[in-house]
N, C-alpha and C positions, 0 to 999 in steps of 0.2 A: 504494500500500500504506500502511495504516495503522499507528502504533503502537501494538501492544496495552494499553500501560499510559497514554499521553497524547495519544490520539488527533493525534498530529500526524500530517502525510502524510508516510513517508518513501520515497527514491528506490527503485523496483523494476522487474524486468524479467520475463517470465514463461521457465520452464525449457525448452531447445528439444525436449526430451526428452519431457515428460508436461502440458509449459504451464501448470506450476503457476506462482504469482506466487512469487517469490525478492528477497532482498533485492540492491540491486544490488552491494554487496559479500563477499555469501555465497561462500561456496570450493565449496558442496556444497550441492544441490537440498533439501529435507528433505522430500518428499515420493516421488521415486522415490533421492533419493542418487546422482544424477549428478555429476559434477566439475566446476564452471562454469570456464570459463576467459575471460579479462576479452575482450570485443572476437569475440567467437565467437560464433556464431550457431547451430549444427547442431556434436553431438558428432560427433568422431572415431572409425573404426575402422581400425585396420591391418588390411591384406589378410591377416597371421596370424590373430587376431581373427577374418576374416571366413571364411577357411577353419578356422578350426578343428573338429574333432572330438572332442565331446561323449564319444562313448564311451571316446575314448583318454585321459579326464583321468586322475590320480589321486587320490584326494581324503588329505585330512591325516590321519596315521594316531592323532592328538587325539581321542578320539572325541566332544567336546564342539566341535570348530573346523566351521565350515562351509567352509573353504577347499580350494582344490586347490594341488598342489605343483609349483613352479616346473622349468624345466628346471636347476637347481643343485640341486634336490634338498630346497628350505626350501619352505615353506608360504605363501601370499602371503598369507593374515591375519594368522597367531598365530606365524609366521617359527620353528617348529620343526623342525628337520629331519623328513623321512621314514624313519621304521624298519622300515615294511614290514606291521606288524601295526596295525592299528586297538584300539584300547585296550578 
């Protein structure tokens, strides 16, 4: 990988997710926004995760958040509680 502004080569890795090229200190894909974690090859899913059901989310009642609300009852983007009404 190159640097945008002084063409030097800088160290990279591509994303295991979408195999975009990433830098090799990025925390976070910037093409699909995967979580890199250092020494990992293939993202993680918990068997939660992997059973999960779609239908049974809730989603944030923000009506600008595109998140859904945790089992506590907060919102896992914009971390508002749920009041039950979508705004």
């Amino acid at each position: 990988m190159k640097c945008p502004h002084c063409s030097q080569q800088i160290g990279g890795h591509n994303c295991p997710s979408c195999n975009a090229e990433v830098l090799e200190e990025g925390l976070f894909c910037h093409r699909c926004g995967l979580k890199l974690e250092k020494g990992e090859s293939l993202p993680k899913t918990s068997e939660k995760e992997e059973d999960m059901d779609f239908s049974q989310r809730i989603l944030c009642s923000d009506g600008t958040c595109i998140g859904v609300v945790n089992d506590q009852g907060f919102c896992k983007v914009c971390g508002k509680p749920y009041t039950g009404n979508p705004k």
